[in-house]
Every structure is written in structure tokens, then in C-alpha cells.
C-alpha positions in Angstrom: 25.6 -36.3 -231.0 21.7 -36.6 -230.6 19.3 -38.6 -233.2 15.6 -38.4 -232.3 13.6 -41.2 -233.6 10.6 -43.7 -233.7 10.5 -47.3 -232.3 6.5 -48.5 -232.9 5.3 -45.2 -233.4 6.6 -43.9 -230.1 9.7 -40.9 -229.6 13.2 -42.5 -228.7 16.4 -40.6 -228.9 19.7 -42.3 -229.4 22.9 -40.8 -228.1 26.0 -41.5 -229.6 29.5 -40.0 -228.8 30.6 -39.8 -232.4 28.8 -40.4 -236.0 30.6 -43.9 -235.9 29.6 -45.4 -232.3 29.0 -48.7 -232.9 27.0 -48.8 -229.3 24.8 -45.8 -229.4 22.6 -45.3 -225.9 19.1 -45.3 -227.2 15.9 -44.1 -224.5 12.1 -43.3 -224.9 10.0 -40.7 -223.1 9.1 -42.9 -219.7 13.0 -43.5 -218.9 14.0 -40.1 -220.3 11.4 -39.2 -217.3 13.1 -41.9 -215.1 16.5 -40.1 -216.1 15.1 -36.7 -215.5 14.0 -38.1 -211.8 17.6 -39.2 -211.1 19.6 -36.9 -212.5 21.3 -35.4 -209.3 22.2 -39.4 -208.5 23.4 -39.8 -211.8 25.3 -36.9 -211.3 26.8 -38.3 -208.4 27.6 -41.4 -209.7 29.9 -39.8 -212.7 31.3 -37.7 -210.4 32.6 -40.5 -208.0 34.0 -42.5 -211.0 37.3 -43.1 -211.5 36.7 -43.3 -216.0 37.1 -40.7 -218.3 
């Protein structure tokens, strides 16, 4: 589930695995960009791990 929002007048979107995540992942555009950058390591990284 994806929300897109404003924090001080700037874009954020919050990620959420259901409608009732108490702990929703929430980002704006420069570390969406940061994400974007490191996606093949963050690949990597989930792929290596042992959790579900």
C-alpha cells in the first residue's frame, strides 16, 4: 500500500504493508533518489537475508 503526502510543503510517500501498519516506512524525493541510486545493493541485501 502506497500513500503520497506532504511534510512542510514538500512530496513524501509512506509505505505501509497493510492499511493497519502501525510502523509505516515514510521517504521524500532526495532519499527516494538515494534509494533509486542503490537499488541493485538493496536488491542484494534482501536477497542474501534470511527473513521473510
Amino acid at each position: 500500500m502506497v500513500e503520497r503526502t506532504e511534510f512542510k510543503g514538500k512530496p513524501v510517500l509512506i509505505l505501509k504493508r497493510n492499511a493497519e501498519d502501525k510502523y509505516p516506512f515514510s521517504f521524500g524525493v532526495s532519499k527516494a533518489r538515494l534509494i533509486l541510486e542503490n537499488i541493485d545493493e538493496i536488491k542484494k541485501f534482501v536477497g542474501e537475508s534470511k527473513e521473510e
